[in-house]
Phi, psi and omega in degrees: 000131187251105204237098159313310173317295170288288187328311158311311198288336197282299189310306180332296231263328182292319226240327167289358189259326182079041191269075197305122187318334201277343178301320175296295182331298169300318165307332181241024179034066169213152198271197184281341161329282176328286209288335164289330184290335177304322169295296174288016189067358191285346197234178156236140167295122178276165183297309198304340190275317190336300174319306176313300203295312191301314160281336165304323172289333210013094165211131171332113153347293184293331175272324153318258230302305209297324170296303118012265204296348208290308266231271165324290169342300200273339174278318193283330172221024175291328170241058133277148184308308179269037196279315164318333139305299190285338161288359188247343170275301204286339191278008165270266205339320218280308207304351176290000000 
């Protein structure tokens, strides 16, 4: 996901902490490079970092991840013709 967006909240919440890139970096075993293009949106976040970021950050596991899926979702197929149908399909399919 290339999210300008997620990557700003990630920079916030890392710089209110006061929380030097290369310390995040070395925590999720990447290097710092990665983590500023991630930051700047430039890079993609794996699902997998989510965890990482949260405890690094001490940030809700869940409002990460929910900000994350939401967040993907919507830069990768938001300007398809039909995506509010299919969003509306899958919160049928989960609600089953």
């Amino acid at each position: 996901m290339k999210s300008a967006d997620f990557g700003a909240y990630i920079r916030a919440k890392r710089e209110e902490k006061g929380i030097p890139q290369r310390i995040v970096a070395h925590r999720l075993n990447i290097d710092t490079s990665t983590l500023s293009k991630i930051e700047l949106g430039e890079r993609q976040v794996t699902i997998e970092m989510i965890k990482g970021f949260s405890e690094i950050l001490e940030t809700d596991f869940k409002e990460l991840q929910v900000k994350f899926i939401s967040e993907k979702i919507v830069n990768d197929y938001s300007n398809q013709p039909f995506f509010s149908e299919a969003i509306e399909n899958v919160i049928s399919k989960i609600k089953q």
